[in-house]
C-alpha atoms as a printed R data frame, in Angstrom:
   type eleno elety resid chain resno      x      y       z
1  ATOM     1    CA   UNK     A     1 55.747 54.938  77.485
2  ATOM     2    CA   UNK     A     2 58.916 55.771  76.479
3  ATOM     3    CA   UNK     A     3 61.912 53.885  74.978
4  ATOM     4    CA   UNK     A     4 63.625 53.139  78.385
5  ATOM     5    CA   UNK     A     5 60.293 51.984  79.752
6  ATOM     6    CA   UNK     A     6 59.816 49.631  76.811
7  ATOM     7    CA   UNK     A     7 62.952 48.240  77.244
8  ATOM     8    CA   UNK     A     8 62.767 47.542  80.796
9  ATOM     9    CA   UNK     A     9 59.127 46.044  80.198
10 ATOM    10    CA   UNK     A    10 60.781 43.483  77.363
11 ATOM    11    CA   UNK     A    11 63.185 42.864  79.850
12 ATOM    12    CA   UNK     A    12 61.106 42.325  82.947
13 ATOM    13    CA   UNK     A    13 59.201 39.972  80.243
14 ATOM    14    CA   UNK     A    14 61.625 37.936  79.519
15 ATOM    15    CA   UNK     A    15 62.895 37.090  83.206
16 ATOM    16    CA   UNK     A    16 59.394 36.481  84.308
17 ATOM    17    CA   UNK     A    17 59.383 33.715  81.078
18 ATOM    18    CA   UNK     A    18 62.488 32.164  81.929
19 ATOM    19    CA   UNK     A    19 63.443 32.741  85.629
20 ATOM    20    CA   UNK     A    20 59.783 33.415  87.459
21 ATOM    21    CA   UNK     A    21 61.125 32.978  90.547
22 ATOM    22    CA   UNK     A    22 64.699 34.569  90.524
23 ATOM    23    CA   UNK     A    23 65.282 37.637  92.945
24 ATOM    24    CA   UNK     A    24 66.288 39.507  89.773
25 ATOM    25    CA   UNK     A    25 63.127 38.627  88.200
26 ATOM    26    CA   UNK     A    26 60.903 40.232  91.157
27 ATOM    27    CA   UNK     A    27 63.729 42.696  92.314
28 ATOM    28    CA   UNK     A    28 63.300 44.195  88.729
29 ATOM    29    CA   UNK     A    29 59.764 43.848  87.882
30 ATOM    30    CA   UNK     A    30 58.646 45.612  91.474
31 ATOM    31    CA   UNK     A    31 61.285 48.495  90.564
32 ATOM    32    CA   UNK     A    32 59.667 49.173  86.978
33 ATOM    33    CA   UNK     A    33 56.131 48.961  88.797
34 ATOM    34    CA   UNK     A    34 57.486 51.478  91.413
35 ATOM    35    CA   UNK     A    35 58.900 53.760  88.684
36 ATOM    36    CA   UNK     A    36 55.967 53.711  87.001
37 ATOM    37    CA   UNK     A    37 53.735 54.407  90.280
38 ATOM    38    CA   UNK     A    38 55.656 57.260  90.544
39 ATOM    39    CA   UNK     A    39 55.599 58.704  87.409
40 ATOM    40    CA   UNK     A    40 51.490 58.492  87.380
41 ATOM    41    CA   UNK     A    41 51.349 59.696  90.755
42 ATOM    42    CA   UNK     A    42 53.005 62.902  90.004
43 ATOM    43    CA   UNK     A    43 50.818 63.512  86.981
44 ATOM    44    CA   UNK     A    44 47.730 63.088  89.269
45 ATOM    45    CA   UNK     A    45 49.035 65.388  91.542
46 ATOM    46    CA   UNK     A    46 50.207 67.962  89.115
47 ATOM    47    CA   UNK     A    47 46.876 68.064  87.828
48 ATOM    48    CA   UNK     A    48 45.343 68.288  91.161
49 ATOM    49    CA   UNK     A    49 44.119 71.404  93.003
50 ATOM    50    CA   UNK     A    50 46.456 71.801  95.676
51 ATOM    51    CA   UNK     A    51 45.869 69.317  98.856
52 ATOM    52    CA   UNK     A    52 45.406 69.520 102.162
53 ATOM    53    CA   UNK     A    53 48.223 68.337 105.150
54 ATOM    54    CA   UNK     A    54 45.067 66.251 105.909
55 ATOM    55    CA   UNK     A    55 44.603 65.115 102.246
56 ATOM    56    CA   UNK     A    56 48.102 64.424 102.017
57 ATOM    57    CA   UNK     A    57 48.929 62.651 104.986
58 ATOM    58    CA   UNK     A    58 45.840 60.217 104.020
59 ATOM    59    CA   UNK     A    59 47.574 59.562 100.773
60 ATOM    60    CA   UNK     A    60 51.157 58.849 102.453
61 ATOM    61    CA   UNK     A    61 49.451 56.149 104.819
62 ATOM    62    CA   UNK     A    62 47.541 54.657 101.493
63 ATOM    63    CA   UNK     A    63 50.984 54.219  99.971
64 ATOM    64    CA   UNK     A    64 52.860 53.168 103.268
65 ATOM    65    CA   UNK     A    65 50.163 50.363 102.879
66 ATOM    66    CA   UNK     A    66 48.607 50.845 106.495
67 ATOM    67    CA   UNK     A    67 44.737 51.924 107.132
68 ATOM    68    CA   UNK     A    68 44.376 54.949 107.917
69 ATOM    69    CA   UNK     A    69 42.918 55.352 111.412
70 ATOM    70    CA   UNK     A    70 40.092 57.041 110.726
71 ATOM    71    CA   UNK     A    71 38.726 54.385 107.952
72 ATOM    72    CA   UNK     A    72 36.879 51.832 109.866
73 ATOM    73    CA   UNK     A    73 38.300 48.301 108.549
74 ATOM    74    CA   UNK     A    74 34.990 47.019 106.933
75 ATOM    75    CA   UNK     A    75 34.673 50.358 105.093
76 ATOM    76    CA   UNK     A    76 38.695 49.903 103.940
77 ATOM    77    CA   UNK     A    77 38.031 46.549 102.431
78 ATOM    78    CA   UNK     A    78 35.093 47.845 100.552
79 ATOM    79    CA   UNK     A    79 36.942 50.913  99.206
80 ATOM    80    CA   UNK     A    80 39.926 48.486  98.081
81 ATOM    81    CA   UNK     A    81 42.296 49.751 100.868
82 ATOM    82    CA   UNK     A    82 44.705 46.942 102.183
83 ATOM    83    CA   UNK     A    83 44.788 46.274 105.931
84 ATOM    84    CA   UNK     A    84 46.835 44.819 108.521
85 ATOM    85    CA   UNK     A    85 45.677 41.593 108.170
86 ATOM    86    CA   UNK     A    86 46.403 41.299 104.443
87 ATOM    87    CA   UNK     A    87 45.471 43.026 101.086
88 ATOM    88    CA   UNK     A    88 41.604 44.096 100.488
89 ATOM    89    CA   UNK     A    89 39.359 41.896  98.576
């Protein structure tokens, strides 16, 4: 983590203490989780042999937060995958 991250963390920290429930608060907190999302994403994939369309189109739906059609629903809860009704258990 670098310097920038840190300070964004402290930052994120310190809204979440004293103003839980402002739109900066969340606005902020879901950016730094995005940003970091990112970043690990692209060192999986970097690290990754490379994928298929297949592969990858399964990934984009994962992050678009949808099932993919071809995961039955009771086998996307089990996996962790969130569905249309709500997040997986």
């Amino acid at each position: 983590m670098n310097s920038q991250h840190l300070k964004t963390r402290a930052r994120v920290a310190a809204l979440t203490r004293h103003h839980p429930n402002d739109k900066t608060t969340t606005d902020l907190a879901r950016d730094f989780r995005a940003e970091r999302l990112a970043e690990y994403i692209k060192r999986a994939v970097d690290k990754a042999p490379p994928l298929t369309q297949a592969q990858r189109d399964r990934l984009a739906v994962l992050l678009q937060g949808a099932v993919p059609p071809d995961v039955p629903e009771t086998k996307a809860v089990s996996q962790g995958i969130a569905t249309s009704g709500g997040a997986a258990r």
